[in-house]
Structure formats: structure tokens, C-alpha cells
C-alpha positions in Angstrom: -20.8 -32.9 -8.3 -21.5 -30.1 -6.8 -19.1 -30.2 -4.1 -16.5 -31.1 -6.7 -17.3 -27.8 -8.6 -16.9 -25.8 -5.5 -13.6 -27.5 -4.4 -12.2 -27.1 -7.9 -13.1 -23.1 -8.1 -11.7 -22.6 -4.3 -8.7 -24.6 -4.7 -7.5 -22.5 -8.0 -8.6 -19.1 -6.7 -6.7 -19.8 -3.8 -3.8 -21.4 -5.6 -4.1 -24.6 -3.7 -3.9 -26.7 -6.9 -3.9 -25.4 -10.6 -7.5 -26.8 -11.9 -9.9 -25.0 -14.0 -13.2 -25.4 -15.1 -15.8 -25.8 -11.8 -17.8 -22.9 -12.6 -18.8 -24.7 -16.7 -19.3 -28.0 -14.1 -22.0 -25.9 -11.9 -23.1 -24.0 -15.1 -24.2 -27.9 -16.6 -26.2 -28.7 -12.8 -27.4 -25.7 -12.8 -28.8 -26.3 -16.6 -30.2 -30.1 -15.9 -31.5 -29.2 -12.2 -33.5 -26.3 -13.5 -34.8 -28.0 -16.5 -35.3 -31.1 -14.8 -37.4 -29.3 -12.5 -39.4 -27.2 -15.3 -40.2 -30.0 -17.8 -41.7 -32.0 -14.6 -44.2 -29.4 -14.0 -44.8 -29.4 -18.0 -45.2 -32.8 -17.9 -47.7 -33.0 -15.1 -49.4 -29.5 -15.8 -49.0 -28.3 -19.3 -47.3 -24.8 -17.8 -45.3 -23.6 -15.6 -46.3 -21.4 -12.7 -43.9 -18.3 -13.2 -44.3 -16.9 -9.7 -43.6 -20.1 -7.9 -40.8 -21.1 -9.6 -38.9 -17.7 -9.8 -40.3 -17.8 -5.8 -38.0 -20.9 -5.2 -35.0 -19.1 -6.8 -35.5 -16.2 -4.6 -36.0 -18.2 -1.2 -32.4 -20.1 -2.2 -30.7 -17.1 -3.8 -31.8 -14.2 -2.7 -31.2 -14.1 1.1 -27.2 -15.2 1.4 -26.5 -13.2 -1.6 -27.7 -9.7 -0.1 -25.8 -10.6 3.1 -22.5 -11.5 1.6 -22.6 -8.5 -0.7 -23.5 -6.3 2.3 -20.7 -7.5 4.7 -17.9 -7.2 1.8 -18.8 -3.5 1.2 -18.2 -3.3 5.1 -15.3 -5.1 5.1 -13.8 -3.0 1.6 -14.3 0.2 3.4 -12.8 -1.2 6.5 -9.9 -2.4 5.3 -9.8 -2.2 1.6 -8.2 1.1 0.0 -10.5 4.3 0.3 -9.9 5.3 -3.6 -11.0 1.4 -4.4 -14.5 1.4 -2.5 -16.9 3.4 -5.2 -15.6 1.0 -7.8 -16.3 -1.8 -5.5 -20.1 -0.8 -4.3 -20.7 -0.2 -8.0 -19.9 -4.0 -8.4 -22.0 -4.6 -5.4 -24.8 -2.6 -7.5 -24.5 -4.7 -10.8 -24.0 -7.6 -8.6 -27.2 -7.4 -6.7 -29.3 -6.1 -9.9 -27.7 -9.6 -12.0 -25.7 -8.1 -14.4 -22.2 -7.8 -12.9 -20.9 -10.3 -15.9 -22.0 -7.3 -18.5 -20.0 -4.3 -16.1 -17.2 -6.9 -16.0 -17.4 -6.7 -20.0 -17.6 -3.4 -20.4 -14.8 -2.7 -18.4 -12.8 -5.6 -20.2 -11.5 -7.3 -16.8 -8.8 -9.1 -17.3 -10.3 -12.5 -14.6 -6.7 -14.1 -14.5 -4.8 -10.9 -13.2 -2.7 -11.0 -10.5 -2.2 -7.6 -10.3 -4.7 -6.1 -7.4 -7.2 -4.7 -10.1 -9.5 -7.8 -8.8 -12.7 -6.8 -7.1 -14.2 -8.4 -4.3 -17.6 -8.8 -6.4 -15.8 -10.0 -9.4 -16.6 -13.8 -8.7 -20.5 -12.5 -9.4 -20.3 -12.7 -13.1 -21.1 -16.3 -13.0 -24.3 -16.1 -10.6 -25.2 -13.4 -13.0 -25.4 -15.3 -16.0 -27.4 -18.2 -14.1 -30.3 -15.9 -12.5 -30.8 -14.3 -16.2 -31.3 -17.9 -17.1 -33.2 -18.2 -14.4 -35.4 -14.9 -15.4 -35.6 -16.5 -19.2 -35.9 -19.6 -19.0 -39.2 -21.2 -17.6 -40.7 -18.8 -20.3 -38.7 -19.8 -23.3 -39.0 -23.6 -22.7 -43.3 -23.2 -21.8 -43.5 -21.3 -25.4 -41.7 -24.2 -27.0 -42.7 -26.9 -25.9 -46.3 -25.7 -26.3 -45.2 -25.1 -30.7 -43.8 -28.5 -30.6 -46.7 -30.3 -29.1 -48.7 -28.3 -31.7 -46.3 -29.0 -34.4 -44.8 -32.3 -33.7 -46.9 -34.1 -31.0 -43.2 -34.4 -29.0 -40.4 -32.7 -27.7 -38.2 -32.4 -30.8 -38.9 -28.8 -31.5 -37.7 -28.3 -28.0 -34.8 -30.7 -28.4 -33.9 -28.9 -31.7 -34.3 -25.0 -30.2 -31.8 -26.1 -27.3 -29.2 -27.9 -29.2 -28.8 -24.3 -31.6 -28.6 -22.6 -28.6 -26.3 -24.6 -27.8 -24.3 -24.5 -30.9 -24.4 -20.9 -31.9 -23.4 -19.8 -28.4 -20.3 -22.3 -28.4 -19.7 -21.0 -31.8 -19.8 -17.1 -30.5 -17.9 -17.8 -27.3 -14.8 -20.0 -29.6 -14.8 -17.1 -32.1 -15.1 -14.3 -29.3 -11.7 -15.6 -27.3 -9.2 -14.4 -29.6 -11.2 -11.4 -30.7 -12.2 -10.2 -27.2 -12.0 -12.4 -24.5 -13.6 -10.1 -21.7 -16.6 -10.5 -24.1 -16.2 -14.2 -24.6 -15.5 -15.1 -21.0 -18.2 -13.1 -19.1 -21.1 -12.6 -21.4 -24.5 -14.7 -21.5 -24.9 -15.4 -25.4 -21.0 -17.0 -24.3 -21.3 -19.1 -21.9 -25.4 -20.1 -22.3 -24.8 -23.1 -24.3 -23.0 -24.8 -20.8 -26.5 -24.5 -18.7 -28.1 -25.4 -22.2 -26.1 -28.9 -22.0 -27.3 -29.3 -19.0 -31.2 -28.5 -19.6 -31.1 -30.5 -23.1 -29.5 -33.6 -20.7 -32.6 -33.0 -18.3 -35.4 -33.4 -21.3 -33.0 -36.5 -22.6 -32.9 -37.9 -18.7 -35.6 -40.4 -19.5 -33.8 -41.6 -22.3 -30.5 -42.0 -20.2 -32.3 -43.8 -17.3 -32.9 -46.7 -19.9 -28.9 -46.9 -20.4 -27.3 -51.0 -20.3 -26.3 -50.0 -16.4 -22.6 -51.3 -17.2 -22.3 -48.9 -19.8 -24.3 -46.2 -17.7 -21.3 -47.0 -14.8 -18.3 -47.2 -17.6 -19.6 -43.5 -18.9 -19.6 -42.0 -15.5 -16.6 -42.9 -14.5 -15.4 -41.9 -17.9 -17.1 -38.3 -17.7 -15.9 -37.6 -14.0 -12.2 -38.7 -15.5 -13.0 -36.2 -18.5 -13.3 -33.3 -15.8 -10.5 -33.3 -13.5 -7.9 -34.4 -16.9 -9.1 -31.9 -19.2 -9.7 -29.4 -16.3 -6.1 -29.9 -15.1 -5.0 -29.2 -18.7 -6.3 -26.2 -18.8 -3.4 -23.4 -17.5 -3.4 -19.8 -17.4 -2.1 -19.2 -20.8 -5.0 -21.2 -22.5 -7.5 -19.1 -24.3 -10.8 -19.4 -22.1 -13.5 -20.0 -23.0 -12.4 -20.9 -26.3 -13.2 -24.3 -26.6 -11.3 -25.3 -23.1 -13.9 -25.3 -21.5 -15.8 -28.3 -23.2 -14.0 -30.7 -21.4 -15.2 -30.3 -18.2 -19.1 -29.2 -19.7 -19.1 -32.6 -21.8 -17.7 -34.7 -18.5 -20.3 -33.3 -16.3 -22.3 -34.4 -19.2 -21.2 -37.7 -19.1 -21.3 -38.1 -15.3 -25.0 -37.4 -14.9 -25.9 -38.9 -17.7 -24.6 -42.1 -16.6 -26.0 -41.7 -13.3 -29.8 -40.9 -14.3 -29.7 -45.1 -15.1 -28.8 -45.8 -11.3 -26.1 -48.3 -11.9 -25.1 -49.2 -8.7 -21.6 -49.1 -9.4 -20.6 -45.9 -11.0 -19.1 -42.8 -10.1 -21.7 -42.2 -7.3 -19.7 -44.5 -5.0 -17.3 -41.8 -5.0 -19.5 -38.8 -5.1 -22.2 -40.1 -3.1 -20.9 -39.9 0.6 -21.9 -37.5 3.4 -18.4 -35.7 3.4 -19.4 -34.6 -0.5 -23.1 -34.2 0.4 -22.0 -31.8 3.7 -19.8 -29.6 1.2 -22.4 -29.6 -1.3 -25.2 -28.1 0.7 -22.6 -25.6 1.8 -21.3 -24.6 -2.3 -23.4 -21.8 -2.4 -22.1 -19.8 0.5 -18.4 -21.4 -0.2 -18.8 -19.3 -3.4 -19.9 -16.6 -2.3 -17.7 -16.0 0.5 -14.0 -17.4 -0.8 -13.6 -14.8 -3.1 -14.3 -11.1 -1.6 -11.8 -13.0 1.5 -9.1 -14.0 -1.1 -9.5 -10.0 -2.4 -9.6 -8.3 0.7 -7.4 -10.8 3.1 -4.0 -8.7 2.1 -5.8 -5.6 3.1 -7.0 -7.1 6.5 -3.5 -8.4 7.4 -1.4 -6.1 5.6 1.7 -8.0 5.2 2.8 -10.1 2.2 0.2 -12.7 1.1 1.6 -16.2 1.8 0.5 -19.6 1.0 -1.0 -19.9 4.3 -3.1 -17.1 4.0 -4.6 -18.8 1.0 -5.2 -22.2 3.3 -6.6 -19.7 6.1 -8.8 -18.0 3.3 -10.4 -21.3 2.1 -11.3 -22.9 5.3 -12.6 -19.4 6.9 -14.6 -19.2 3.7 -16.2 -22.4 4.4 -16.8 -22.0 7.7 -18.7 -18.7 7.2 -20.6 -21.1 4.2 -21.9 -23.6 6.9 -22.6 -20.6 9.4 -24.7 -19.2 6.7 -26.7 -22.4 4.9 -27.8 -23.4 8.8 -28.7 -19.6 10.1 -30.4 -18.5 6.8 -30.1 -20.6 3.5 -32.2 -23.7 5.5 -34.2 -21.1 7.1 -35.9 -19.8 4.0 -35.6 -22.5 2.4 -38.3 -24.0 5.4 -40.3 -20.9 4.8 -43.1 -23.1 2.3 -45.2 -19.6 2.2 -42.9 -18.7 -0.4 -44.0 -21.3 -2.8 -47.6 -21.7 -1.3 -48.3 -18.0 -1.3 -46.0 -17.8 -4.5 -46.7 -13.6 -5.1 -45.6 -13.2 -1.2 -42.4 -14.9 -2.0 -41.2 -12.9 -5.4 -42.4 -9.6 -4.0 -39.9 -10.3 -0.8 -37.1 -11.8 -3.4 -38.1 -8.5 -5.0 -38.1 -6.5 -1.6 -34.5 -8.3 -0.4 -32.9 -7.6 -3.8 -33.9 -3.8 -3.9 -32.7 -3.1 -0.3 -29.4 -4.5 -1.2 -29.1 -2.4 -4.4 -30.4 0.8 -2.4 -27.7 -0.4 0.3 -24.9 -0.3 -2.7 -26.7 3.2 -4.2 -26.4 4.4 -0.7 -22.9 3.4 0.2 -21.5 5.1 -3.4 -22.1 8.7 -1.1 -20.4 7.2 2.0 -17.5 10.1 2.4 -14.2 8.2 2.0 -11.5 7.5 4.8 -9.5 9.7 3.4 -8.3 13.5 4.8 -8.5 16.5 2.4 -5.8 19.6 1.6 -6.5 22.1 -0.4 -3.0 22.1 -1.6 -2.7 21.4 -5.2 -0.4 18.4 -6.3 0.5 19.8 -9.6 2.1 23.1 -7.7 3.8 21.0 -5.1 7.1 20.3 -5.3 8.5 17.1 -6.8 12.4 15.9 -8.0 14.7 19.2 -7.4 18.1 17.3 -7.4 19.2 13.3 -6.7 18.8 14.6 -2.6 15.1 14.5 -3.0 15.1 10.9 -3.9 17.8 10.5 -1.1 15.4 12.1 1.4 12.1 10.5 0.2 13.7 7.2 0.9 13.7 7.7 4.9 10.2 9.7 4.6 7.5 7.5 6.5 4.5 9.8 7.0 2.9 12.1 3.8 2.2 15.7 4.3 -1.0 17.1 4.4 -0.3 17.8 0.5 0.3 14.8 -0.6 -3.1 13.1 1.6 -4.9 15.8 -0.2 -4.0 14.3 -3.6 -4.6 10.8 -3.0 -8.5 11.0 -3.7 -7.5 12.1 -7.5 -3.9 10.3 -8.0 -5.7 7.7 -9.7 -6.7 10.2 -12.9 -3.3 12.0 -12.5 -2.0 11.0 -16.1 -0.8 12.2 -19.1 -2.9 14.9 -20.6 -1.3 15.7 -23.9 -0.3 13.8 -26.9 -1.8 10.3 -28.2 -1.8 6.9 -27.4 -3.5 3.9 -29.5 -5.6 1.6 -27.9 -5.1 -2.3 -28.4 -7.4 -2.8 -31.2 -5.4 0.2 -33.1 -3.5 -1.7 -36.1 -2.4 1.4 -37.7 -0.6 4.5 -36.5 -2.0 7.9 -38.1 -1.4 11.1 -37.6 -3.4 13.4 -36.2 -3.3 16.8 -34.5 -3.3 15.7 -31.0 -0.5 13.5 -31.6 1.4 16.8 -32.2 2.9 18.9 -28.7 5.3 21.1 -27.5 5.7 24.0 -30.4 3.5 23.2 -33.1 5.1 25.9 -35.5 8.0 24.8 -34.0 11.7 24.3 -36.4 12.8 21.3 -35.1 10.9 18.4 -34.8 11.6 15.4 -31.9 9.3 12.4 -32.0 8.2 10.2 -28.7 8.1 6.7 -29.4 7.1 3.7 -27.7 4.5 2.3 -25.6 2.7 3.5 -22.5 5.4 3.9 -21.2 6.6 6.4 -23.4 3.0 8.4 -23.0 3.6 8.9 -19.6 6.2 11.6 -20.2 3.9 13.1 -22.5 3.1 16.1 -20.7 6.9 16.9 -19.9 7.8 16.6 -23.3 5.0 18.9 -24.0 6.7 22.0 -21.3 9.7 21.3 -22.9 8.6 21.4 -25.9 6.9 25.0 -25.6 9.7 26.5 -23.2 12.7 25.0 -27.0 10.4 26.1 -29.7 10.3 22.6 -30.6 7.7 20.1 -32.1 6.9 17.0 -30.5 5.2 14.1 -32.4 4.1 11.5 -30.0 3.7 7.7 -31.3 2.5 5.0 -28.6 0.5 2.0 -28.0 -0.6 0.2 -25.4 1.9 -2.9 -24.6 3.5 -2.4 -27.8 7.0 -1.8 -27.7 8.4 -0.3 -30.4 11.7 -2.6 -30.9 10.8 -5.7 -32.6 9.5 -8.4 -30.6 6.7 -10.9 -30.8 4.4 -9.9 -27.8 1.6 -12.3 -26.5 -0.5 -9.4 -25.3 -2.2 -11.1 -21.6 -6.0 -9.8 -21.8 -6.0 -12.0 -24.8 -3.2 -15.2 -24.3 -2.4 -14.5 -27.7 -0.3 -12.5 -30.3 -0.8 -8.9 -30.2 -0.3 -8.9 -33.6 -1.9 -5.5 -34.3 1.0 -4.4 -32.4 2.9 -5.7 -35.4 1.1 -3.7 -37.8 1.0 -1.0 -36.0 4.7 -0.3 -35.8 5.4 -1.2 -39.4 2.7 2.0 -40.0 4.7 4.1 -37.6 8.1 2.9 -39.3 7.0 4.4 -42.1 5.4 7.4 -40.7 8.5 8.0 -39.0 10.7 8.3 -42.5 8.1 11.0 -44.1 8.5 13.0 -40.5 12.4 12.7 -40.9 12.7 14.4 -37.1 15.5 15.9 -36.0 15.8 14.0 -32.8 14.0 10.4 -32.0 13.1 9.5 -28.6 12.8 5.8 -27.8 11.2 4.4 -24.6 9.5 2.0 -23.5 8.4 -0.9 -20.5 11.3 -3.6 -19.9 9.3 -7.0 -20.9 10.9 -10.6 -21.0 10.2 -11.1 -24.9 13.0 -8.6 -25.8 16.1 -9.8 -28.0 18.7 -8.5 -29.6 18.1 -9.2 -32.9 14.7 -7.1 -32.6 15.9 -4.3 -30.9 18.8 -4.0 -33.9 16.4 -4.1 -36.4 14.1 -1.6 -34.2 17.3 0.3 -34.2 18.7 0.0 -37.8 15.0 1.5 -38.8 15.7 4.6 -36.1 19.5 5.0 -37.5 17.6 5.0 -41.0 15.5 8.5 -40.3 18.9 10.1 -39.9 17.6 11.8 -37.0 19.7 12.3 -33.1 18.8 9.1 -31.1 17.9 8.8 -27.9 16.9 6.4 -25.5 15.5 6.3 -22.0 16.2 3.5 -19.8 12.3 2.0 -18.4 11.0 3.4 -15.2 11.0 1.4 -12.0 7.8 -1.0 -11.2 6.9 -0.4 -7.9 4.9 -3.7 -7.8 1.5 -2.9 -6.7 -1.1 0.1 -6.7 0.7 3.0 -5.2 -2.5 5.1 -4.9 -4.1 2.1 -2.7 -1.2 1.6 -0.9 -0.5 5.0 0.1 -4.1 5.5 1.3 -3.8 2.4 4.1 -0.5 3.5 5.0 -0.8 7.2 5.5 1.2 6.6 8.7 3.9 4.6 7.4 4.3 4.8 4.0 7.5 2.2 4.0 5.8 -1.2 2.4 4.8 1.4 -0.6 8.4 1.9 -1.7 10.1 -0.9 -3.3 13.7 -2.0 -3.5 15.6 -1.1 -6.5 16.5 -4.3 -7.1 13.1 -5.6 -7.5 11.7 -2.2 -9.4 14.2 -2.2 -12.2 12.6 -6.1 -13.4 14.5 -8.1 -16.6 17.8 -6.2 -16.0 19.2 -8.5 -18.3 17.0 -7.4 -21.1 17.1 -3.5 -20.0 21.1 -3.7 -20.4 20.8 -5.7 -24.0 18.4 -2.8 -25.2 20.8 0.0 -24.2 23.7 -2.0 -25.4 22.3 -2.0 -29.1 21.1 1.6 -28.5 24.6 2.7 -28.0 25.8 0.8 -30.6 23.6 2.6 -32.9 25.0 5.9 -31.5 22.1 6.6 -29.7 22.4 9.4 -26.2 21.2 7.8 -23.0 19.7 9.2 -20.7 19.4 6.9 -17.6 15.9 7.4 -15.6 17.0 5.4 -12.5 18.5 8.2 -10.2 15.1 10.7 -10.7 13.7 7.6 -9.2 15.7 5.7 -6.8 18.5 6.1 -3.7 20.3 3.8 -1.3 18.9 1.1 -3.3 15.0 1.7 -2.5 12.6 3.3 -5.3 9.8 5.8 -3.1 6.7 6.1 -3.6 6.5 9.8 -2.8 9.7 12.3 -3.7 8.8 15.3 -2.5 5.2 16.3 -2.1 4.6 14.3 -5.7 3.2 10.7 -5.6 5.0 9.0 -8.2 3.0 6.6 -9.3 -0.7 7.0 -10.7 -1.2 3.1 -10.7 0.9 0.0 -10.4 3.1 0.7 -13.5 2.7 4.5 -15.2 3.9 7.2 -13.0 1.8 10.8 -12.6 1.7 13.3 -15.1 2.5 15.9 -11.8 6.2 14.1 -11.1 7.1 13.7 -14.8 6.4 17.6 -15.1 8.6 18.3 -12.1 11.4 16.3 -13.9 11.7 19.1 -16.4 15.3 20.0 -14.3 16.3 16.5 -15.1 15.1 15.9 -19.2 15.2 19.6 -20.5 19.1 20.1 -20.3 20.0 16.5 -21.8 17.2 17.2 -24.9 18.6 21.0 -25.2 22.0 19.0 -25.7 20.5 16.9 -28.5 18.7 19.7 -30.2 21.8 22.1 -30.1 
């Protein structure tokens, strides 16, 4: 089963086939190996020796884990981009302290992105949550089975303790994933009651072993069936962990519960076979290797990442697994001073694990790969006239200005004005939403999403240079045109970006502004009928409309990207074609803003020539991320906005 846990994770990381659900199936082994293990030494003791058993885990765990988080910080600051490697040896940190599922949280990874924003530790969380078990475990289950041989001369106390845990942490982790599902999908008090299955299995395994062996046989075959159906169900749009995950926890269930009665004819003559055995001894280093590959593979070959690469990925992944269980997993795993000598072995666990976190510590002061100006991007020059865009096309190599800036791109954002975060469900005015002129006559409002905050700091020179006062009104992936978005952290509704624009709506008839500027990201749920009634609400205000066409999506991180190609800059830039996505929908919205009466002003040529959007016009990287583009070139398009606004105004 184990072996069939690995091959499911590897085979939908690397998008081999679309199956979910092996890490809950090595979360349940996990759970009934350990407390198999723990109740034996109960049974035949009374206790549980502490250092010998968190000994074990260190002489399994301890060893490949140090040197596969090692070799991918090499390999990140070999190949990976310079301004991604402190945020990658800070996963390296949590990762090697146990706790990379909790910085994951906090951080509110999205684990189904496709976007680049993975890291190469991110795979971590999981092995996390198991060696905190591991940490609380042996000392939880010693205090109750002690109460309930006090109390009731048995194990039900214990039984009853583990099957609460099991419930309430289902409970939290189905009520989480709508709510937030960074939380739900990466936290312990989440995800505990799958290794609780499987430890409640392990005190109920003498139970099983007295199963009629034809039903024993009939419910294994059942429970592996349960796995790979319900785990194929599962797609990226389902809500995880929600209750998705119960399928393949409850067939693993099933599966070892009809094998602890041995019946001969079950689903071990399928699993039981030394091709499954050979990849099962080799999971551990399979899992840890696959994933910093599949993350840093583009970066290594640095050409588009085919299907191939995936296939090459997965079988150099576990070829590097079987390198590492013979040179060092079964080498420790010899090493019986560990266990005999049981203080030896936790103090060296100890020893490894602290040289690794030291290595991380150490590595976050490494001086990046990156060469320094002291020019200063925000006095650089950006867009003068269309020419610039015309001659950033053919540009291939960036000025000593431009390297300069790279280090700090990634914070070179909007500075001025407001933006609501997702959990915002009601716009409200405050001070910092107001820019430009404060005092000013005239009053022209910013509306839309992020994509209308990224010309915040424009709007706010302009602003100052007319006399004018700009309200700004954004959230995050809410567009301000009528449709029903299924915001992605969550595969769900983002329905407080419903009630959020019904508050600015009405916000906006008490401002009454004399001009209304409308902007936001091209997505596929637009539709007419929601960008008229976006647009009969704007007409209502009796205010000048406006709208600005979306800027291009260049497609990936241009701060990476520029800073491992400093030489040739050309895979950074994108075709036009590609940048300026859902045309179909971007000519429907300005269709109905015309219709309204609304000015246009068209974005493309500040951004694209001869059919290629660059990365770099100028001595101005355009781009801050893989979407938003810098505070620095929306400043510099002052030439290109301020006479079209002054227009309006007048």
C-alpha cells in the first residue's frame, strides 16, 4: 500500500494521470504502523520507552531528509531564480524544524497552483504533520491507556479518546475548506483524524484478524476499489480536504483491515509482489525527491516544460530514491546502537536535524547571484512614446539599471490608495482610499480589482499635478461588473465579492464623482448581461465613464525570469496574442462600455509592438510578478493616461 500511495502522489504531481488522495492513504499506514508498534510495547511492557522509539523515527527519517533538503537548496541557488532562494531556504528551515505545514498556512499557499509560486519544500507539509504525530503520540496513547486500565480494566477509554479525535478533526477540517482552505488542507488539528483511523485500526487489529476470511478478502478488495474510484473522482475543482478525502482514508481502512485476518485470497495477491515491495522500500526517498525535481526541472532545462519532462522527472526521482534507501536509509537503519543505546540515537537525530536547520539559517545570508547598480529604478526612464515599446521588443540584454532593480522588483507595487483583501465583504471608506488632491474640486473614482490598484500610484501624480480627488475602490479577484466568480484558493464562490460590490455600488451614488474609472483583469466568467448591469449602475452616478482595456499577462514571474536570463531576456517577453487572454470577453466588456457612452482608453500600445508584449520598456521592468505590473512603469505612463483623464475632467 505503500507503493500504491507513492505512485498515486508521483503520478498526479507529475501529471501522469489525474488521481488524488495518496498522501490521506500514507497518512492511515502511517497511523496503524505507528500505533501498531506502540500498543505492542504497551501490551508487553506497560510503557513505552520515549527515547527508543522517537530513536527509530530518527534513524528512518532523519538522515534522507537532511540530505534531500540540503541538495535542493544547492540546486535552487543553482538554477532556480536568485530573488526566489531566501523564500526557499526559509521552507528548507520550517521544513527541517517540522513545521513547514504551519508556514505553508500562514502564508495561505494555494497547493493546486500552476502558477510558479510552488516551492521546492512545499511537498514537506505532509511529513510535517506525521513527525508532530510522531513527537505526540507515544505520550498521549501511554497516559490513556494507563486512565482506562485504571478506569475501565480495557482499552475503551483509548478507543473512545481516538475516535473524538477523529471526529472533531474531520469536523474542523469539512468546516475549514470553504472557510479557509490553506488552514483546512495543511494544518495538524485537519488532517489528524486520517493517522487517527489508522492508529484506532491498529488497537482494533486483533479484532479484525478474527474476520470470516471470505469476508476479510471481499472487504479488501472492496477497500482498495474504494481508493483508486473515489481517489480518481476527486479533480482539481473539488474542495480538499472537505470531506473528499474520506474515500481513499476509509479504503485504506478497509484494505488493511481485511488483510490483518490473512485471507489468502484478498487484495494482497495484488499488492504482495516484489515489484510493489521494491517501490515501497523506496516511497520515502520517491517522496522526497519527485517534488523539489518537478519545481526546479524548468529552471535546470530552461525551455518549455513538456510532458516528457514530467516522465523524465518521475523516473530520475526514483532512481535518486533507490540510490538513497541503499547508500543511507538501510545504512542507519542497520545502525542497532540507535535503539540499543536509545539517548545516542535521539541526540544524533537531534544533532542531524540541527545541522540541517543551521545549514538553512546559514544559506538565508548566502549573497545572491545577482549584480547590483546603484541606479534607482523609480528615476529610470520607462514608456516615452509607442517607440519605446517598439525598441524594447528587440532588446535582449538589461542594462546595468535595470539588473540593479531586480533584487527589489518583487515589492515594487502600488503604494497609494486601498485594496480589500478576500475576506473583505464590505467596501468602506477610509482616508487612505482617498489620493491625488484631497481638497481637490473634482472627484474621479478607481474601480475594480487588482488590477485597477496597480495604477494606483499614477492616478495618485495625476491626481496632485489636476487638482483632483481620487477615490480608489478594489478587491482582490473581484471584478467590479457583475459576474459570479469561483474565487481558486477556495474552489468555491467568492461570494463576499458579491457583497462587497453591492457596498461599493452604493458608496459610489453618495460620492456622485465627476468621472468613473473602470478596470479590471479579463476573466472567462464575464457576460454581457453582468457587465450591463455593472454598467447601467455606473451610467446611474451620472458621472464621465471610463474604461481601460486589462493589461497584458505575461504568463509567468517576470522578476524570476529576468534574473536567469540576464543575457537574453527573449523567453521573458510574451506574444501579444497570448498576453491579451479571453479576447472574446475583453471585446464584449468594451462593447457594453461604449454602449453606455463610456471613453476608452486602450492599454495595449503602452504595452505591446510587432505583436510581442516586453518585459522591460526602457530601463522599467514591467512587471512586479506574473500578473500586476510595477508601481515604477505605471508612473512613467503619466505621458500616456494624464492627457486622456485631462480630456474627461475638462
Amino acid at each position: 500500500m505503500r507503493a500504491v500511495a507513492i505512485m498515486m502522489v508521483v503520478a498526479m504531481h507529475c501529471g501522469i494521470l489525474d488521481i488524488h488522495g495518496g498522501v490521506d492513504v500514507s497518512f492511515v499506514l502511517s497511523g496503524f504502523l505507528i500505533g501498531g508498534q506502540l500498543f505492542a510495547e504497551i501490551e508487553k511492557t506497560g510503557k513505552v520507552s520515549l527515547t527508543k522509539f522517537w530513536a527509530r523515527r530518527f534513524r528512518r527519517l532523519a538522515p534522507p531528509m537532511a540530505i534531500v533538503i540540503v541538495l535542493t537548496a544547492v540546486v535552487s541557488w543553482t538554477y532556480a531564480s536568485p530573488l526566489k532562494f531566501r523564500d526557499y531556504v526559509a521552507d528548507g528551515l520550517s521544513s527541517s524544524l517540522s513545521f513547514m505545514n504551519w508556514r505553508l498556512v500562514e502564508t495561505g499557499t494555494d497547493y493546486f497552483a500552476n502558477d510558479g509560486s510552488q516551492s521546492p519544500y512545499q511537498h514537506f507539509w505532509s511529513l510535517s504533520i506525521e513527525e508532530q504525530f510522531y513527537v505526540a503520540a507515544p505520550i498521549l496513547l501511554v497516559v490513556m491507556v494507563w486512565i482506562s486500565r485504571k478506569i475501565f480494566r480495557n482499552r475503551a477509554l483509548v478507543a473512545l479518546f481516538l475516535m473524538a479525535v477523529i471526529g472533531g478533526s474531520f469536523y474542523l477540517g469539512w468546516s475549514q475548506t470553504p472557510e479557509n482552505q490553506p488552514l483546512a488542507y495543511f494544518s495538524t488539528h485537519t488532517r489528524i483524524w486520517e493517522i487517527t483511523c489508522g492508529v484506532l485500526l491498529a488497537l482494533a487489529a486483533p479484532l479484525a484478524s478474527r474476520m470470516n476470511r471470505g469476508v476479510a478478502a471481499a472487504i479488501s478488495w472492496l477497500g482498495l476499489a474504494t481508493v483508486l474510484v473515489t481517489a480518481m473522482l476527486i479533480t482539481d475543482e473539488t474542495p480538499l480536504p472537505g470531506y473528499a478525502v474520506a474515500g481513499p482514508v476509509v479504503g485504506t481502512v478497509m484494505v488493511i483491515a481485511g488483510g490483518c485476518a490473512n485471507p489468502g485470497f484478498g487484495a494482497e495477491r495484488l499488492l504482495d509482489n516484489p515489484v510493489l515491495d521494491f517501490i515501497g522500500n523506496a516511497s520515502y526517498g520517491w517522496y522526497l525527491f519527485h517534488w523539489p525535481l518537478l519545481v526546479l526541472w524548468p529552471s535546470m532545462i530552461d525551455r518549455e516544460f513538456a510532458f516528457q519532462d514530467r516522465l523524465r522527472v518521475a523516473v530520475l526521482s526514483f532512481l535518486l530514491a533507490v540510490l538513497l534507501h541503499y547508500a543511507v536509509e538501510r545504512r542507519f537503519k542497520k545502525n542497532v546502537q540507535w535503539v540499543a543505546r536509545p539517548w545516542k540515537g535521539v541526540f544524533t537525530g537531534g544533532f542531524i536535524t540541527g545541522s540541517t536547520a543551521g545549514a538553512m539559517a546559514l544559506a538565508a545570508i548566502v549573497p545572491l547571484n545577482l549584480a547590483t547598480s546603484n541606479s534607482s529604478s523609480t528615476l529610470a526612464v520607462g514608456f516615452t512614446d509607442p517607440t519605446s515599446v517598439k525598441n524594447a521588443v528587440y532588446r535582449t540584454e538589461l542594462s546595468a539599471t535595470v539588473q540593479g532593480a531586480l533584487e527589489k522588483a518583487p515589492e515594487n507595487s502600488s503604494r497609494h490608495g486601498c485594496i480589500d483583501d478576500f475576506e473583505v465583504k464590505k467596501f468602506v471608506m477610509r482616508d487612505a482610499c482617498v489620493i491625488g488632491d484631497p481638497g481637490g474640486e473634482k472627484t474621479l473614482v478607481l474601480m475594480g480589482d487588482s488590477h485597477a490598484w496597480q495604477w494606483n500610484d499614477v492616478y495618485h501624480e495625476i491626481g496632485r499635478e489636476l487638482g483632483v480627488r481620487v477615490v480608489t475602490m478594489a478587491k482582490g479577484g473581484c471584478s467590479p461588473q457583475v459576474y459570479h466568480i469561483v474565487y481558486p484558493d477556495m474552489n468555491r464562490g467568492y461570494t463576499e465579492c458579491d457583497s462587497w460590490r453591492e457596498s461599493a455600488f452604493a458608496e459610489l451614488k453618495k460620492i456622485k464623482p465627476d468621472v468613473l474609472v473602470i478596470t479590471d483583469r479579463a476573466r472567462r466568467e464575464a457576460e454581457r448581461k453582468g457587465a450591463e448591469t455593472a454598467f447601467e449602475v455606473f451610467k446611474e452616478t451620472g458621472a464621465r465613464l471610463v474604461y481601460m482595456t486589462d493589461t497584458p499577462q505575461p504568463g509567468q514571474n517576470v522578476p524570476d525570469c529576468l534574473a536567469t536570463h540576464i543575457d537574453n531576456i527573449t523567453p521573458c517577453n510574451r506574444k501579444q496574442w497570448q498576453a491579451l487572454e479571453y479576447t472574446e470577453f475583453r471585446a464584449m466588456e468594451r462593447e457594453v462600455a461604449e454602449k453606455y457612452g463610456a471613453e476608452i482608453i486602450d492599454t495595449t500600445p503602452a504595452f505591446c509592438a510587432e505583436d510581442v508584449c516586453p518585459a522591460v520598456i526602457g530601463d522599467q521592468i514591467v512587471y512586479f510578478d506574473n500578473s500586476h505590473i510595477t508601481s515604477s512603469y505605471a508612473k512613467s505612463l503619466k505621458p500616456f493616461l494624464k492627457p486622456a483623464l485631462e480630456e474627461v475632467l475638462s
